[in-house]
Gaussian input, Z-matrix of N, CA and C with variables (Angstrom, degrees):
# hf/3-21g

backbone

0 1
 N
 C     1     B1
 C     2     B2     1     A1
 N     3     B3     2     A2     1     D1
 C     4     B4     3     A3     2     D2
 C     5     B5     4     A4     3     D3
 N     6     B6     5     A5     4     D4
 C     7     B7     6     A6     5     D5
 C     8     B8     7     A7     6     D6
 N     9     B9     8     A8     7     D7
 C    10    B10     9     A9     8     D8
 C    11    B11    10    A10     9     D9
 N    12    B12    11    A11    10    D10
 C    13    B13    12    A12    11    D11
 C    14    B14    13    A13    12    D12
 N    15    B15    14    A14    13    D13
 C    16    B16    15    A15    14    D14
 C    17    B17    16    A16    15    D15
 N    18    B18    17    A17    16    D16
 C    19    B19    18    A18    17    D17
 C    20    B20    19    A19    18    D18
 N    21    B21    20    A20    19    D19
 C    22    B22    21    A21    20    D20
 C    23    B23    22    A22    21    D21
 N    24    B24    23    A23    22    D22
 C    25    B25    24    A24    23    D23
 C    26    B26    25    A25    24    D24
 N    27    B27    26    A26    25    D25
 C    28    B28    27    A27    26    D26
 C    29    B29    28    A28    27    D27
 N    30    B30    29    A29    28    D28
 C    31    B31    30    A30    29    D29
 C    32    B32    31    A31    30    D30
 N    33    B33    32    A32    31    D31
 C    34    B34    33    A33    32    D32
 C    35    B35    34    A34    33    D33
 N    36    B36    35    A35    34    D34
 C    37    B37    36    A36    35    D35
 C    38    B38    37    A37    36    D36
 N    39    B39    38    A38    37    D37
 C    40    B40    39    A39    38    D38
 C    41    B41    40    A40    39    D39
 N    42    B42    41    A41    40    D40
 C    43    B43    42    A42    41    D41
 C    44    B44    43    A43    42    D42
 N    45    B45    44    A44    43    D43
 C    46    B46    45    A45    44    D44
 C    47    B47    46    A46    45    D45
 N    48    B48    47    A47    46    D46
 C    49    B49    48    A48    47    D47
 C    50    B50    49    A49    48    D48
 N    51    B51    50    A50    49    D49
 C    52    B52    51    A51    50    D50
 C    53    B53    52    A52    51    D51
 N    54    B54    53    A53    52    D52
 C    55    B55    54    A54    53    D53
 C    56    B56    55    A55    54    D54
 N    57    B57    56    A56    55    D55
 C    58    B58    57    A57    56    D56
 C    59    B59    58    A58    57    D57
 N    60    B60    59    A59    58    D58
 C    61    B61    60    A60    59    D59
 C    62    B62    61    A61    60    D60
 N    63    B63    62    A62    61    D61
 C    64    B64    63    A63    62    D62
 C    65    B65    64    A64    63    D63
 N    66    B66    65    A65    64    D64
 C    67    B67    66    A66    65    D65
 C    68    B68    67    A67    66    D66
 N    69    B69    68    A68    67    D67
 C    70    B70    69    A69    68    D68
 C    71    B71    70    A70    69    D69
 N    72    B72    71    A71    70    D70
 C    73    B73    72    A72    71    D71
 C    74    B74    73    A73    72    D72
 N    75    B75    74    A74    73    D73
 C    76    B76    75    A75    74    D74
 C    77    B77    76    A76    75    D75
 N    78    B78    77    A77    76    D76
 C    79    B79    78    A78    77    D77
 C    80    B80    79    A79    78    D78
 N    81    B81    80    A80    79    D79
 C    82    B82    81    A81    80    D80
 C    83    B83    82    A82    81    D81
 N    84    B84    83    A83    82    D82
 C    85    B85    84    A84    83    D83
 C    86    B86    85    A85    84    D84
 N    87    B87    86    A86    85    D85
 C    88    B88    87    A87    86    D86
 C    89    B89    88    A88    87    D87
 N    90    B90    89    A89    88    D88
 C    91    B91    90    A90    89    D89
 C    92    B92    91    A91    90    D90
 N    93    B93    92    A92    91    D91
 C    94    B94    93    A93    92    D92
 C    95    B95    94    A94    93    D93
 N    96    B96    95    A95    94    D94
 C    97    B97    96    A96    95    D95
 C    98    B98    97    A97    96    D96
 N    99    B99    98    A98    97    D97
 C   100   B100    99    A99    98    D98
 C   101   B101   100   A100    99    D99
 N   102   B102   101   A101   100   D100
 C   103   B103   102   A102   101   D101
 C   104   B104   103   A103   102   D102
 N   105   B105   104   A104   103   D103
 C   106   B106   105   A105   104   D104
 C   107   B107   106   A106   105   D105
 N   108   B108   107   A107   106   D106
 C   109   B109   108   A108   107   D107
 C   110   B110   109   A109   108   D108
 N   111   B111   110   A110   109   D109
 C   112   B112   111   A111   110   D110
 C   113   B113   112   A112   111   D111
 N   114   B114   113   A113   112   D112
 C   115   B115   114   A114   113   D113
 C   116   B116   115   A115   114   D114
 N   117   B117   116   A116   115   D115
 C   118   B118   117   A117   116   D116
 C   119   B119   118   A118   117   D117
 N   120   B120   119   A119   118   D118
 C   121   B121   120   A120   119   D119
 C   122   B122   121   A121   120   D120
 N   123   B123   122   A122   121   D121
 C   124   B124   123   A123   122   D122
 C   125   B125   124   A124   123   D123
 N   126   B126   125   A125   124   D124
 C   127   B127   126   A126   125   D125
 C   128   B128   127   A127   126   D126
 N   129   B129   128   A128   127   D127
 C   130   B130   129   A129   128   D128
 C   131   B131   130   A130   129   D129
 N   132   B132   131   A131   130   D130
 C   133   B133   132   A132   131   D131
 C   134   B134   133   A133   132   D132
 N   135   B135   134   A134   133   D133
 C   136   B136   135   A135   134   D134
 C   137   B137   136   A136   135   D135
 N   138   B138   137   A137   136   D136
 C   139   B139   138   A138   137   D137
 C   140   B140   139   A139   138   D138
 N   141   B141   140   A140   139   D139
 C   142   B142   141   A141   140   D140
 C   143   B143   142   A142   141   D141
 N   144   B144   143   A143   142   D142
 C   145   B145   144   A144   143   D143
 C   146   B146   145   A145   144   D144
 N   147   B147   146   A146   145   D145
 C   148   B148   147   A147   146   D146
 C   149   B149   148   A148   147   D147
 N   150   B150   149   A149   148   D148
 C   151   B151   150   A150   149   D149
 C   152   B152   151   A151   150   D150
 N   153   B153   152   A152   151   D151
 C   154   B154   153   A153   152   D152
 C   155   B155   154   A154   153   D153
 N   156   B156   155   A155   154   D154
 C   157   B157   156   A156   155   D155
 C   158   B158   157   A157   156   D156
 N   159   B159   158   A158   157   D157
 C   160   B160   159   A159   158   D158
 C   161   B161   160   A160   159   D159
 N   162   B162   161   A161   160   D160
 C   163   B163   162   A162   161   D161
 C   164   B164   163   A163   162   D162
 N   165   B165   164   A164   163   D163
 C   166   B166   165   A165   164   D164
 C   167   B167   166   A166   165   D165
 N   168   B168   167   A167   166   D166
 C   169   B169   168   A168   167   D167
 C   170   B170   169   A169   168   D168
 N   171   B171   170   A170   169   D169
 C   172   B172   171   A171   170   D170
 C   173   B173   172   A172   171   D171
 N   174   B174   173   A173   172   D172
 C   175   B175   174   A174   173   D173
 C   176   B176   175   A175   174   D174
 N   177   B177   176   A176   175   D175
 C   178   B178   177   A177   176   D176
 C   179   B179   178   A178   177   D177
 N   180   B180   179   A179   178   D178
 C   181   B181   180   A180   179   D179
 C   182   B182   181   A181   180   D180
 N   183   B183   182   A182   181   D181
 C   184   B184   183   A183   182   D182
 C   185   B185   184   A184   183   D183
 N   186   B186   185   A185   184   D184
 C   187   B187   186   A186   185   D185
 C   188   B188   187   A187   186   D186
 N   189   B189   188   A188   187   D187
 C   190   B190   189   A189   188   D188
 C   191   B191   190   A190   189   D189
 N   192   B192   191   A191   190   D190
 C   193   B193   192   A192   191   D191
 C   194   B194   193   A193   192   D192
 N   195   B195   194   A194   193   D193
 C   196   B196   195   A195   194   D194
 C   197   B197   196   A196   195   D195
 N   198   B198   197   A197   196   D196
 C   199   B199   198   A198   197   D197
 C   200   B200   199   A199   198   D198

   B1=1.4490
   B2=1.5322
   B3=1.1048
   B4=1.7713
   B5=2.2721
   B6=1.1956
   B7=1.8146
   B8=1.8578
   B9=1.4590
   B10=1.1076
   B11=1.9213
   B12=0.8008
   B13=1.5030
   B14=1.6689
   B15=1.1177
   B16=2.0198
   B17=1.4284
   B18=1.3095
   B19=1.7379
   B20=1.9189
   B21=1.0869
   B22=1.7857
   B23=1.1812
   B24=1.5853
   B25=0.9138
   B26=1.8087
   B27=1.2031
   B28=1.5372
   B29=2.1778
   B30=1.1473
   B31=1.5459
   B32=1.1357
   B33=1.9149
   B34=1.8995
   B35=1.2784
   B36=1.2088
   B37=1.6841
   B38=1.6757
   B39=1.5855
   B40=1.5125
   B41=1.6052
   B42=1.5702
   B43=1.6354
   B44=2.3530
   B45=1.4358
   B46=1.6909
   B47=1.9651
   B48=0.9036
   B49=1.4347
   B50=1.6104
   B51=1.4492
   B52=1.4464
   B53=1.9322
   B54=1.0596
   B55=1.2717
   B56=1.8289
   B57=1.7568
   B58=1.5186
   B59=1.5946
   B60=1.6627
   B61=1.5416
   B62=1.4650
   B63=1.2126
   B64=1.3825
   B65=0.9399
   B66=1.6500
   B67=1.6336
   B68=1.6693
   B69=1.2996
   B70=1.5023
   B71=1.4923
   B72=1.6053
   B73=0.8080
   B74=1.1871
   B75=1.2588
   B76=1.5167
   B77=1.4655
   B78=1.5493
   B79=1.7889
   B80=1.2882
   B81=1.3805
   B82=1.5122
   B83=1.7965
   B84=1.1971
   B85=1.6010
   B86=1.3798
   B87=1.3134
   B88=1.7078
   B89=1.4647
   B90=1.3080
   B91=1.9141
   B92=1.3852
   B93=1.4108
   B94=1.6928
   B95=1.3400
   B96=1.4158
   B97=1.4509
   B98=1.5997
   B99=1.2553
   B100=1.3270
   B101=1.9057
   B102=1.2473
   B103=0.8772
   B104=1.6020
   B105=1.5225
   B106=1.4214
   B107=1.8172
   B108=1.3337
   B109=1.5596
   B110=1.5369
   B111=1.5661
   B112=1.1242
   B113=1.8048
   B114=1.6144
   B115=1.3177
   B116=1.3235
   B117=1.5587
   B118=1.6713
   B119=1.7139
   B120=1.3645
   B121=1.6747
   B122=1.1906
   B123=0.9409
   B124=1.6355
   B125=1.4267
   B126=1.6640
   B127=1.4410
   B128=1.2389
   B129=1.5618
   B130=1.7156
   B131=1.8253
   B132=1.7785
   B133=1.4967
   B134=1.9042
   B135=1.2917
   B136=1.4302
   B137=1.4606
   B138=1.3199
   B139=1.7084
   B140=1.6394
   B141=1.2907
   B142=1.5656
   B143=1.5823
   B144=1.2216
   B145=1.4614
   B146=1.5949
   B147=1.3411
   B148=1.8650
   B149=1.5138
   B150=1.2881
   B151=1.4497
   B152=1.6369
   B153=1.4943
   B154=1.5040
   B155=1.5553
   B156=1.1961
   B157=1.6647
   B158=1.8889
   B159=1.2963
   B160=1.7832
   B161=1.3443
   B162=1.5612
   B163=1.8844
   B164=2.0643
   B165=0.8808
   B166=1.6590
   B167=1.4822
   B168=1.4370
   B169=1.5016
   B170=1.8929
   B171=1.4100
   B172=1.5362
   B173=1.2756
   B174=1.4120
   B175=1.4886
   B176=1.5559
   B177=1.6600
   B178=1.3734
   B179=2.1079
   B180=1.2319
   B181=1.4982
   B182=1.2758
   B183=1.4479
   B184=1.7669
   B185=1.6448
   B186=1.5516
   B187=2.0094
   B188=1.4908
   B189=1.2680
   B190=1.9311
   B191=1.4889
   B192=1.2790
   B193=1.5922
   B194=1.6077
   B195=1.4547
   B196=1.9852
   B197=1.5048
   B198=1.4142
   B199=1.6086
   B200=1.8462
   A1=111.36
   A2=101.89
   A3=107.58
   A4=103.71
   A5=82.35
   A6=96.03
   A7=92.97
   A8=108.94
   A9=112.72
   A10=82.33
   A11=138.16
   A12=127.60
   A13=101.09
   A14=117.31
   A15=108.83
   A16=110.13
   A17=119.46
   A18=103.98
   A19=70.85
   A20=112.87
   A21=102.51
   A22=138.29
   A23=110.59
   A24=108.07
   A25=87.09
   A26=144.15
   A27=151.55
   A28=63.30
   A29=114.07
   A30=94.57
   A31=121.16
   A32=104.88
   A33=101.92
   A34=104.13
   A35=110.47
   A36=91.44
   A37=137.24
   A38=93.42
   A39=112.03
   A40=129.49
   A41=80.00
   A42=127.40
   A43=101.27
   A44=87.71
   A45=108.33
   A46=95.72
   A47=114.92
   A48=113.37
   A49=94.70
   A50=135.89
   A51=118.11
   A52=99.06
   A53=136.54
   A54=174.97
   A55=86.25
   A56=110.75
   A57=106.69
   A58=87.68
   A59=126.87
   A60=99.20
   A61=97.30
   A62=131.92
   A63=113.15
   A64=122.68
   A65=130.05
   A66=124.05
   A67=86.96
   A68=139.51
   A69=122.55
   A70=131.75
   A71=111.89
   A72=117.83
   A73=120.59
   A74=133.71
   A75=154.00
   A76=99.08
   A77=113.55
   A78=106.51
   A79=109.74
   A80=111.65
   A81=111.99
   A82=115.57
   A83=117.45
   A84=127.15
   A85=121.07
   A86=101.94
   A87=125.38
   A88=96.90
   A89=126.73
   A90=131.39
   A91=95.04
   A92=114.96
   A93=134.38
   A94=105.48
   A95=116.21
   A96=127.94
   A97=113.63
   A98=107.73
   A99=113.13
   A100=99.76
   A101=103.30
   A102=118.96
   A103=126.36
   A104=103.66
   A105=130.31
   A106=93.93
   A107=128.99
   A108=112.31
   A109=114.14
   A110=114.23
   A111=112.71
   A112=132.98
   A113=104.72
   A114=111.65
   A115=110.60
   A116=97.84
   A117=94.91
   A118=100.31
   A119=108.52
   A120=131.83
   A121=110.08
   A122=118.44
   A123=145.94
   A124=91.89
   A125=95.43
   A126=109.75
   A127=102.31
   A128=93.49
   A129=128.96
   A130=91.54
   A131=102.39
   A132=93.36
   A133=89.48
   A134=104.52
   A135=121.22
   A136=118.82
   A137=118.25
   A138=110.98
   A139=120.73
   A140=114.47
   A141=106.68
   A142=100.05
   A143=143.34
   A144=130.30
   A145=111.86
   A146=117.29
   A147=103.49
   A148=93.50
   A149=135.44
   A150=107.60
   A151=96.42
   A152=140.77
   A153=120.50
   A154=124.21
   A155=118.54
   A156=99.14
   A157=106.89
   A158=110.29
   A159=98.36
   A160=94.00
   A161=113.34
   A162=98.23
   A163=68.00
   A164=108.18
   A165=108.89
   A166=101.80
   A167=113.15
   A168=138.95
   A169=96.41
   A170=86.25
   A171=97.83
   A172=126.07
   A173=131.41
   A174=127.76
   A175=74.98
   A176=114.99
   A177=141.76
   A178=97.74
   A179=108.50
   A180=109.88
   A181=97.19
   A182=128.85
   A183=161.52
   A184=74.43
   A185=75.63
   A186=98.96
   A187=107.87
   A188=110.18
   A189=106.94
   A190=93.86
   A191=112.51
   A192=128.52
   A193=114.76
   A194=117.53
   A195=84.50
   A196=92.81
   A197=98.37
   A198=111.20
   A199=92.38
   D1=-19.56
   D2=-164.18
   D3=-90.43
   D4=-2.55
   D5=-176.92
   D6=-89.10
   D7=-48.39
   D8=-146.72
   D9=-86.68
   D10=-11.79
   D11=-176.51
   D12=-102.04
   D13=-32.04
   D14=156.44
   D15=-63.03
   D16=-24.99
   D17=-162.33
   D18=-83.73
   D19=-63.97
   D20=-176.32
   D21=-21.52
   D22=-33.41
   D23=-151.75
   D24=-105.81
   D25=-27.62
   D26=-119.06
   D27=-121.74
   D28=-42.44
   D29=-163.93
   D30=-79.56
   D31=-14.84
   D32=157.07
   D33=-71.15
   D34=-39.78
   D35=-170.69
   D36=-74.05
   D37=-8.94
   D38=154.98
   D39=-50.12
   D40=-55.31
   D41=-146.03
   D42=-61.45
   D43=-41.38
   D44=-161.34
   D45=-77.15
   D46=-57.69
   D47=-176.51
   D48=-75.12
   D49=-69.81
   D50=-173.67
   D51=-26.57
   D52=-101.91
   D53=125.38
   D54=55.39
   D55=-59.38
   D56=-161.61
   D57=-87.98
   D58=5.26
   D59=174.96
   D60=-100.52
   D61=-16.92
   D62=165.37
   D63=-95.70
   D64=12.33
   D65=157.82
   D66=-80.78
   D67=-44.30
   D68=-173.01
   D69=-76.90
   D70=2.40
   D71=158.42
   D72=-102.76
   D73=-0.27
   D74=178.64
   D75=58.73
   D76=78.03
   D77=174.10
   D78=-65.52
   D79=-53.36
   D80=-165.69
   D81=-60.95
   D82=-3.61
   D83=159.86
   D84=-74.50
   D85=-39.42
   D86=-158.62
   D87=-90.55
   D88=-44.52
   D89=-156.91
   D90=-54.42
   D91=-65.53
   D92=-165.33
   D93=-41.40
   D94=-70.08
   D95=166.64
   D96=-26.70
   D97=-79.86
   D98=-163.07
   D99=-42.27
   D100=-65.24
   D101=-159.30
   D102=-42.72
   D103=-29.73
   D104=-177.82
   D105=-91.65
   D106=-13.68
   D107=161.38
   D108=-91.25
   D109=-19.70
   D110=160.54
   D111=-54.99
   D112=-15.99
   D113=173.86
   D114=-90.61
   D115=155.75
   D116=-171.69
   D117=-69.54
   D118=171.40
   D119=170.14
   D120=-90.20
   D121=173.92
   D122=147.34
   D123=-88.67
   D124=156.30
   D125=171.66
   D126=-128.91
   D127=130.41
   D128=-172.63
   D129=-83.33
   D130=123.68
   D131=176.30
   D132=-118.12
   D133=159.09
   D134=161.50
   D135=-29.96
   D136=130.71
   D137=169.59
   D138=-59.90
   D139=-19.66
   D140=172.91
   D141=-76.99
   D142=-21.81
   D143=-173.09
   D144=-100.25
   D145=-7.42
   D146=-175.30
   D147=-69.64
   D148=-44.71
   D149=-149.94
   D150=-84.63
   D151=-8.14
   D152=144.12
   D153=-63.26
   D154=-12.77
   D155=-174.77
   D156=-86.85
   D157=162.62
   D158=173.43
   D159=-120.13
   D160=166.46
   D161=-136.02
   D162=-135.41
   D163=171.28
   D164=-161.98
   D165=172.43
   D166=161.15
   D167=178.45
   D168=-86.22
   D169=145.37
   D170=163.90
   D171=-94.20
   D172=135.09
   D173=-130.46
   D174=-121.20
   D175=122.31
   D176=-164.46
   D177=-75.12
   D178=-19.10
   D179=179.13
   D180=-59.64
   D181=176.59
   D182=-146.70
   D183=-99.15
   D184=139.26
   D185=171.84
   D186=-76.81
   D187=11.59
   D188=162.71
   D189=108.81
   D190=145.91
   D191=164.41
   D192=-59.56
   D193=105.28
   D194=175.45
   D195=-118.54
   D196=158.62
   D197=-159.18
   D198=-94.61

């Protein structure tokens, strides 16, 4: 019992500074963000080039064999 009340106790004392440095860095503002630049984009092309590209579904088969 006396193991399990050091791991207790070392994890408030972790626990209080982790906790007030990410309320002061405001994670829960910041996570969302990042996270949504972490996903890929679409790519924005020039108005002289949309009406050359042909705009289509992505075909769920293997991106091709390359040797």
């Amino acid at each position: 019992m006396t193991i399990f009340g050091g791991w207790f106790i070392w994890g408030l004392i972790l626990a209080g500074p982790l906790y007030w440095l990410g309320w002061r860095l405001r994670v829960k503002y910041w996570l969302p963000r990042l996270r949504s630049l972490w996903r890929r984009r679409t790519v924005q092309l020039p108005s002289q080039l949309v009406p050359l590209v042909l705009l289509g579904k992505r075909r769920g088969g293997g991106e091709g064999k390359r040797a």
